[in-house]
N, C-alpha and C positions, 0 to 999 in steps of 0.2 A: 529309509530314515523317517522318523516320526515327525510329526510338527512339533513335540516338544525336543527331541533331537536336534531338530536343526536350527529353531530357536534359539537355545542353550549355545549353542556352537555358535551361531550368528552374533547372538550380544557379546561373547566372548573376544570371537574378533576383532568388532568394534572397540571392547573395550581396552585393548594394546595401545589404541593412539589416545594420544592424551588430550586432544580436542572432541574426542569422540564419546571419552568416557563417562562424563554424567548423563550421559541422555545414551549410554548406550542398548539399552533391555529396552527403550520407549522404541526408539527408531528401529532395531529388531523387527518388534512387534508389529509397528505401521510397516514395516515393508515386508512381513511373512502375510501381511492381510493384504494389504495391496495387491501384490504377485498374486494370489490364491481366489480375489475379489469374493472376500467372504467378510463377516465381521465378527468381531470378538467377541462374543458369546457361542460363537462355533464352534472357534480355536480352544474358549474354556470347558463347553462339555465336549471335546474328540480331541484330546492333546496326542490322544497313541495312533493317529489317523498319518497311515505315510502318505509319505510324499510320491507321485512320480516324476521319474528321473528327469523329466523336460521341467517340472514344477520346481524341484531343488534346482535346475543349471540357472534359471532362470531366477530364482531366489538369490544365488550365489551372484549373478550380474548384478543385481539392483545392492546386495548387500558392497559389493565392489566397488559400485559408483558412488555410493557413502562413506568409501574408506579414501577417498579421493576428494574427502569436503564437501563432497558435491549435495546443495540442502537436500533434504527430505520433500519437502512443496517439490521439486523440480523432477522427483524420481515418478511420482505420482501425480504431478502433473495438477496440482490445487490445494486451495486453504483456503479455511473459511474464515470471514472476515464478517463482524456484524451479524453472524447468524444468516449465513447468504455462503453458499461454497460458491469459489471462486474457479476457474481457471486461469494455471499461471507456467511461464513458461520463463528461459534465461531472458528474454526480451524485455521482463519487467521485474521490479522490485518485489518481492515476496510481501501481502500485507501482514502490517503488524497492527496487535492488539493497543497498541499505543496509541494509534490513527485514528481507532471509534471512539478515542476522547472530540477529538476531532469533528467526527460525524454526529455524535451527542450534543455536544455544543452547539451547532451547527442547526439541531432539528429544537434547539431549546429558544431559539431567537427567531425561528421561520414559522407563520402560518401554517397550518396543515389544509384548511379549506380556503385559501387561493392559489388565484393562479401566480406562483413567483420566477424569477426567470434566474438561473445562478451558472457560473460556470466554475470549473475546474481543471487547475491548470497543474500540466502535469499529470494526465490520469492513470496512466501507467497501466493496471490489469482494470482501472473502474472501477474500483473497492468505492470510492469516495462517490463517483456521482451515480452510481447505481444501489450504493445503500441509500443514499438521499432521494433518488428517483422513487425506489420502493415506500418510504414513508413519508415521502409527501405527494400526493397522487396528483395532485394538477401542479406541478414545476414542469418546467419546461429549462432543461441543461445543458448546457453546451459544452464537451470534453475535449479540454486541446494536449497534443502531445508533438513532440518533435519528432519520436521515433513511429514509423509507420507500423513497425513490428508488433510496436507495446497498441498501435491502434487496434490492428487487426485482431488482438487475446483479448480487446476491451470489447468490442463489439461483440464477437462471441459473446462476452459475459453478460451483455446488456441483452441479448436477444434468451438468452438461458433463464433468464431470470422476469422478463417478460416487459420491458422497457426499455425497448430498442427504440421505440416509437416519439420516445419522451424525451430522449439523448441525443444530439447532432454533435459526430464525432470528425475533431480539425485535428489538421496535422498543421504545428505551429509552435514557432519558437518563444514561449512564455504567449503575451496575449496579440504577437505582432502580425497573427495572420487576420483579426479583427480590424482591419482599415476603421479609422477615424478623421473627417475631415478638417481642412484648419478651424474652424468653427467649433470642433469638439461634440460634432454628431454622430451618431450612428450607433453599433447596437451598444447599450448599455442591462446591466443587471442587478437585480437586488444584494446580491450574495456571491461574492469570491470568494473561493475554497482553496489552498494546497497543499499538500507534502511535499517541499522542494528538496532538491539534494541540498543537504545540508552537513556533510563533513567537513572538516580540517581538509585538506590534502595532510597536512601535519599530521592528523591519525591514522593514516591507512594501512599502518602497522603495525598498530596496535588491534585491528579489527579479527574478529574471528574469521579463518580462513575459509570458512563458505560462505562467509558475507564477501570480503574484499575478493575473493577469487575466480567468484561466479553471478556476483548478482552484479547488474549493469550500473557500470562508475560514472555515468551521467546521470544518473539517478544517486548515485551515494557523494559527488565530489562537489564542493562549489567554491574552490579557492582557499587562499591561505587561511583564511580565520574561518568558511565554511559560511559567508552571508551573501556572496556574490550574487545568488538568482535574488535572493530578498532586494538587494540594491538594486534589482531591474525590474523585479513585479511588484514591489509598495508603489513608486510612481503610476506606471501600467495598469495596477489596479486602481487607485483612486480618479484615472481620467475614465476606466467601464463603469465603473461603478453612477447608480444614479443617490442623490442626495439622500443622505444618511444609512446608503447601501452597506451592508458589512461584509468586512473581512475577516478570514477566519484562516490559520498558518498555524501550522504542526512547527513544533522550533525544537533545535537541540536541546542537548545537556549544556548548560550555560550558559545560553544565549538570552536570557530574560535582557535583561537592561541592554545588552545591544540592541535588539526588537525594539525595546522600551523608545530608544532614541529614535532610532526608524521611522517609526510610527508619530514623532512628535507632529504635535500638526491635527491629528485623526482626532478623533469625539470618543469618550467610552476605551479608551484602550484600557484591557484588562490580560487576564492570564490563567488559563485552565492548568490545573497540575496532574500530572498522574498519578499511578495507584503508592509509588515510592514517593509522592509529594515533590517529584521534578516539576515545573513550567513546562509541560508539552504544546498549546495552543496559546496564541495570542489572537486576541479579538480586539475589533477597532470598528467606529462607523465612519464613513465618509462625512464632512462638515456638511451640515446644510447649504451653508453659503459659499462652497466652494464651484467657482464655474465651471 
């Protein structure tokens, strides 16, 4: 069978399910280059190039484990986020192009030549504090996550990309493995960053079934209205935080004015939109005068 054979045949299959079918010819394609580890100007001048038979059985699995939901990031093992490929495994949340609203913001309000100290909670594969690592060269990060799993694809990613060195990576639930004494000392930071789980439970049925059925629900769940981690990191962050330090929170579809309230209290709270003119980030500074 040719590579445009089994191409042809691949998106075709894909395209019988009906979650599969708009993206079925794109996903094909990443997964006949995948399997083959070639790239697509290969596949454009050698379409009549067969396949062998270990190369097609082998195509045929990964085209299988797509007809099963199962993303594309996870068959191949990465996405690139920020201009930076990733490695990502079920362990962690797939990044989204959503999030570099996020990291943009983020790198629009922070020095590039000092030294600033920021953490990020929730890091999941590190998309967030290893794109921030890479363009601001003297930050100094600190990545917490609850799951040891999602630590251990974060590390990787921070040593692949050359700022393992710059990133001190915690296993810790929201910011509670940073002890702070009654007195309200200990480490604090310029810059809080997250993408929290932020769904409904309410929506998880309505989600597309290789989001909800493979990608990790303590990352996609946060109670009935979907603010429950916000209710436990807006406090937690304003005691890290040093005076007029900022916060920066990727937020759902709808959640503006819940945020809004949230945050009442903070300095500067505002609100980044995405490319649809959704509120994806809310931004806040810590009060000056708060002790």
């Amino acid at each position: 069978m040719t590579l445009r054979q089994a191409l042809a045949a691949a998106a075709a299959q894909l395209a019988d399910d009906e979650h599969l079918r708009p993206t079925a010819a794109r996903d094909a394609e990443l997964l006949l280059l995948h399997t083959l580890g070639i790239v697509r100007v290969t596949l454009l001048a050698h379409p009549d190039r067969e396949l062998t038979a270990e190369q097609h059985a082998l195509f045929q699995a990964n085209i299988g484990r797509r007809l099963q939901q199962e993303p594309i990031q996870y068959i191949t093992g990465q996405q690139e986020f920020y201009g930076l490929m990733l490695k990502v495994s079920p362990a962690v949340l797939i990044p989204r192009p959503e999030t570099e609203h996020l990291v943009e913001a983020v790198l629009k309000l922070l020095p590039t030549d000092k030294a600033v100290k920021i953490a990020d909670i929730g890091t999941g594969s590190g998309a967030i504090a290893i794109a921030l690592a890479v363009h601001l060269p003297h930050a100094q990060i600190t990545a917490l996550d609850l799951s040891a799993e999602a630590l251990t694809v974060a590390v990787a990613n921070a040593r692949r990309h050359g700022v393992a060195d710059r990133i001190h990576f915690v296993q810790s639930d929201l910011l509670s493995a940073l002890v702070r004494d009654e007195a309200g000392s200990g480490e604090s930071f310029d810059a809080i960053v997250s993408n929290p789980p932020y769904v409904p439970e309410s929506d998880r049925d309505t989600l597309h079934p290789q989001v909800r059925d493979h990608e990790p629900a303590a990352a996609l769940f946060a109670g009935a209205d979907g603010l429950d981690l916000y209710r436990s990191l807006i406090p937690q962050a304003r005691a890290a935080l040093k005076s007029s330090g900022i916060l920066a929170l990727e937020i759902g579809h709808g959640q503006r004015e819940a945020l809004a309230e949230l945050l009442q209290g903070w300095d500067d709270v505002s609100f980044v939109d995405d490319l649809q003119q959704i509120p994806r980030v809310a931004l806040a500074r810590k009060p000056p005068t708060f002790a």
